[in-house]
N, C-alpha and C positions, 0 to 999 in steps of 0.2 A: 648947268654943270655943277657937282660936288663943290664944296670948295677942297681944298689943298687940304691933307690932314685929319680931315670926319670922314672919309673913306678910302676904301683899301682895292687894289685892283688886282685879277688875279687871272695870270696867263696860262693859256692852256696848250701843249704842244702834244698832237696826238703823234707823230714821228719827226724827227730829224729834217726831211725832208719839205715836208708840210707848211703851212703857213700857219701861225699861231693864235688861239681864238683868245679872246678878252673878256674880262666883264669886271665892274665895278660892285663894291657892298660897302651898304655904310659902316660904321662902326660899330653903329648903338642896334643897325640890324643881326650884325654878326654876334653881340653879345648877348642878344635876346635866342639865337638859334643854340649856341654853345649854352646857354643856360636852360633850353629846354631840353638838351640832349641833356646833360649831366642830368636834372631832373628824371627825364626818361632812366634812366641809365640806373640810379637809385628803386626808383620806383619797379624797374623789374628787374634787379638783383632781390627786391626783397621777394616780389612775386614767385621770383625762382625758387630761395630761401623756402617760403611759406607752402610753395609746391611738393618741394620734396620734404618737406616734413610732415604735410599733408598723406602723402606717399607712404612715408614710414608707418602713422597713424594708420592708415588704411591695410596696409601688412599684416601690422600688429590685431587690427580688429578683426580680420578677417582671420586669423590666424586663434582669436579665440571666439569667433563664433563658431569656427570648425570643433574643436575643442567643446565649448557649452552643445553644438549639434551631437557631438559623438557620447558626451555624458547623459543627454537625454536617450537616447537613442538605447545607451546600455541601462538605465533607468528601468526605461519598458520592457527592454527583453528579462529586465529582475522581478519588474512586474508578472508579466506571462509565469512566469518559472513559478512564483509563489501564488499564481492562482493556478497551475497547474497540482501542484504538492497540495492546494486545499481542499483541490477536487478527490488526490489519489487518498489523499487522509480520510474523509467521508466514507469513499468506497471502505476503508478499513474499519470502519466506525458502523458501518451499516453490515459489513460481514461479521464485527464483534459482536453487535446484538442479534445477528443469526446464530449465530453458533452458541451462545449462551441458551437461545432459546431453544436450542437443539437437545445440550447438555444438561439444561433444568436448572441452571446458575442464575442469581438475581440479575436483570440488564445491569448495567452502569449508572449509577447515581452521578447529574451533572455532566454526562455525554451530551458533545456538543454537535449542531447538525450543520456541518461546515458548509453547508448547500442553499440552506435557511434564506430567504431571499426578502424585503421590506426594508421600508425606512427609507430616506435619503440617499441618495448617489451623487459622489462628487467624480467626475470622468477623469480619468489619467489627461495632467493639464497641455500634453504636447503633442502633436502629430505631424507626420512628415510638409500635410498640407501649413499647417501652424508656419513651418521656416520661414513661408514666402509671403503668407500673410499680411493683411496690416490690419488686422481686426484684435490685436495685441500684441503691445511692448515686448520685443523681445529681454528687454531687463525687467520686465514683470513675469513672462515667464520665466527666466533664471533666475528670479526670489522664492520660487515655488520651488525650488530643487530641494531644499531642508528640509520644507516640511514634506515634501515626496519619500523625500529618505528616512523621515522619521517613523512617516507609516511605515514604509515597507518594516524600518527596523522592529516593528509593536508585529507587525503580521508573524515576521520570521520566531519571534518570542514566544507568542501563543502557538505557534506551527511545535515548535522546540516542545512546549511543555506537553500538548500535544501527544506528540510521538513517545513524551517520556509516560504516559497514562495509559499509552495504546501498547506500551510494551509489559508496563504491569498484569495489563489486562488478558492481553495473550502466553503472556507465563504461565498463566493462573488457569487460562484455557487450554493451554497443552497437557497441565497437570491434571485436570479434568478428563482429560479425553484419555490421555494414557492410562489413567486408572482404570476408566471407560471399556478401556480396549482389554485390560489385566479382566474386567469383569466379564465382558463381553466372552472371552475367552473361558472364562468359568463357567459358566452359564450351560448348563445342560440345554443343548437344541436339536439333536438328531437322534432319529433311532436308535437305540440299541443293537438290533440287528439287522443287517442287508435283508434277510432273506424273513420269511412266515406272514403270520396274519393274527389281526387281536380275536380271541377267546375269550376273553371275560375283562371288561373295562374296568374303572375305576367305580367305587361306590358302593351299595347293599346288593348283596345277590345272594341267590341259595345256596347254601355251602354246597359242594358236591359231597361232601364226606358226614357232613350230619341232616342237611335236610332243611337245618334252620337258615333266618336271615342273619344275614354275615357281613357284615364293613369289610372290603377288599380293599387294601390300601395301595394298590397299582394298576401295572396292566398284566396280564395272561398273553405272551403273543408265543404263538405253533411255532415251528418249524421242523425241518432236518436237524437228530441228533447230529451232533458235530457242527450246525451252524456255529461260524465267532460271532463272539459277543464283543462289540464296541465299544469305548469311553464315548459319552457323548461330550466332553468338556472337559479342560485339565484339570486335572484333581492330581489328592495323596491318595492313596490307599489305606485305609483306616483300619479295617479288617477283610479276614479271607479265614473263610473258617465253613463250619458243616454245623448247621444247623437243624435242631429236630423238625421242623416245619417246612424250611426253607433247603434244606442239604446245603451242597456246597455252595455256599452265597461269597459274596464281593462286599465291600460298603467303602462309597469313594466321597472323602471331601472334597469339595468342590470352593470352597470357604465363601465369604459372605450368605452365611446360615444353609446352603443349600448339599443336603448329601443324596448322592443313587446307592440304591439298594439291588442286585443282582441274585437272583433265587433258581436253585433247581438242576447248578452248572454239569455236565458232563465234567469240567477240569479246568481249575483254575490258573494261569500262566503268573501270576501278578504275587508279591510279597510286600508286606505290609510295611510301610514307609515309602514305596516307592512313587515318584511322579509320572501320572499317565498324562498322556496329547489324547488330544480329542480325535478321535477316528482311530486308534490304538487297538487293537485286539489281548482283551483282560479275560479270556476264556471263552468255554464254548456249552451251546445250547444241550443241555440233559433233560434227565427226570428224577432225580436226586430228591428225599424228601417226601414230603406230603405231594404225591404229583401224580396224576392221572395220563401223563404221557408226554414227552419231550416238550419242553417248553422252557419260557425265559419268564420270571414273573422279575417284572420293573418297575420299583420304586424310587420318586422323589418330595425328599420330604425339606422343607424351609422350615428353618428355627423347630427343626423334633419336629412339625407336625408334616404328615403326609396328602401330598396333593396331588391333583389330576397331572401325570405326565403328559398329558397331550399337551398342554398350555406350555409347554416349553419343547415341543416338537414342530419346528419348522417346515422340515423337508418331507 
């Protein structure tokens, strides 16, 4: 038995009723249990402590790996975007040096071929596989985001300047074309009249009226008195007048050096200053003149001198 006093006895009554159970503990047992609990008790207050701060931690990171996920993620799609714009730049860049070449304008000095492919590739450093990865730090990729961004930012700048060169160039192209089109418009290219047939073309023939050879400075085309006579291109009207050779003639600038000359007219409709349209009726087929029989004699001449009007009859 214990002695008296080194241990403590401790009665247990499960009801009222019941008989009561006993049991003895030493002292120095009981103070070794009560100091393991305290111990215990310490020991996972801090576990708990260090749990939920663990916890917090884990929130907090998760909370910006979602964040560095979403900054990559809109990274790429700025990626895409600026190789998409470098694609559509090119396309511009290869229709500029069409159309210059069209136009007869020098290419571009220093056009750049956005398409150009060589040299080294560094691959966009992130991808949806990368998240989950373990074949790289995710704080090594998210040291890569500066200098991602730095590129993009050098691409967007040459893209900028870019656009600013490709707008010069197509200024310069529309001014081009529009004159183009001002000339185009001037440009004698259709018949003079709907209706006849040629008589005597351009170049040396026998005169009919003396027998000799004779430089004919147009065409001779037949028809029915009273055919109209066409502008083939818009002009001023220079003169309208009657002529001893020619009778009632026409003569239309057409400017950039090119004028028609109209010979022989039954009636001229046109007064002199006036702006004809091409396809216009400026009088009608006669025999006015030095003329053996109803006819249009049609002359075009560049810079004063007279040249084959076929070379500028299309249709």
């Amino acid at each position: 038995m214990p002695k008296k006093g080194h241990s403590y006895t401790i009665f247990i009554l499960p009801d009222p009723t019941s008989k009561p159970y006993s049991f003895s503990i030493r002292k120095k047992t009981l103070h070794f249990l009560v100091g393991v609990m305290a111990i215990a008790m310490v020991v996972l207050s801090g576990f708990f402590a260090q749990s939920l701060a663990l916890l917090g931690h884990l929130a907090e990171l998760n909370l910006l790996r979602n964040e560095t996920k979403g900054h990559r993620v809109q990274i790429q799609s700025v990626i895409q975007t600026v190789d998409g714009l470098k694609k559509d730049m090119a396309r511009l860049g290869e229709l500029d040096q069409k159309l210059r070449i069209m136009t007869d304008l020098t290419p571009r000095k220093g056009g750049v071929n956005l398409l150009a492919q060589g040299g080294n590739e560094e691959p966009f450093p992130f991808s949806e596989d990368d998240l989950s990865s373990g074949q790289e730090s995710r704080q090594t990729r998210d040291n890569r985001i500066p200098h991602v961004t730095a590129s993009i930012e050098k691409e967007v700048a040459f893209l900028r300047d870019q656009a600013r060169e490709e707008e010069k160039s197509f200024k310069e192209l529309i001014g081009t074309i529009s004159a183009m089109k001002s000339r185009w418009a001037s440009t004698p290219s259709i018949w003079p009249v709907k209706e006849g047939w040629v008589t005597s073309g351009f170049g040396k023939r026998i005169s009919p009226f003396t027998g000799d050879l004779m430089m004919h400075n147009g065409l001779d085309i037949a028809g029915p008195r009273g055919t109209a006579v066409i502008a083939p291109a818009v002009g001023i009207v220079t003169r309208v007048e009657t002529d001893q050779d020619l009778g009632r003639m026409i003569a239309i600038d057409h400017g950039y050096g090119k004028v028609t000359v109209y010979g022989h007219l039954e009636k001229q409709i046109v007064k002199i200053g006036q702006k004809v349209e091409r396809d216009e009726v400026i009088g009608f087929v006669g025999s006015t003149g030095r003329s053996t029989g109803p006819h249009l004699h049609y002359e075009v001449r560049v810079e004063k001198t007279p040249v084959n009007p076929t070379k500028y009859i299309l249709n």
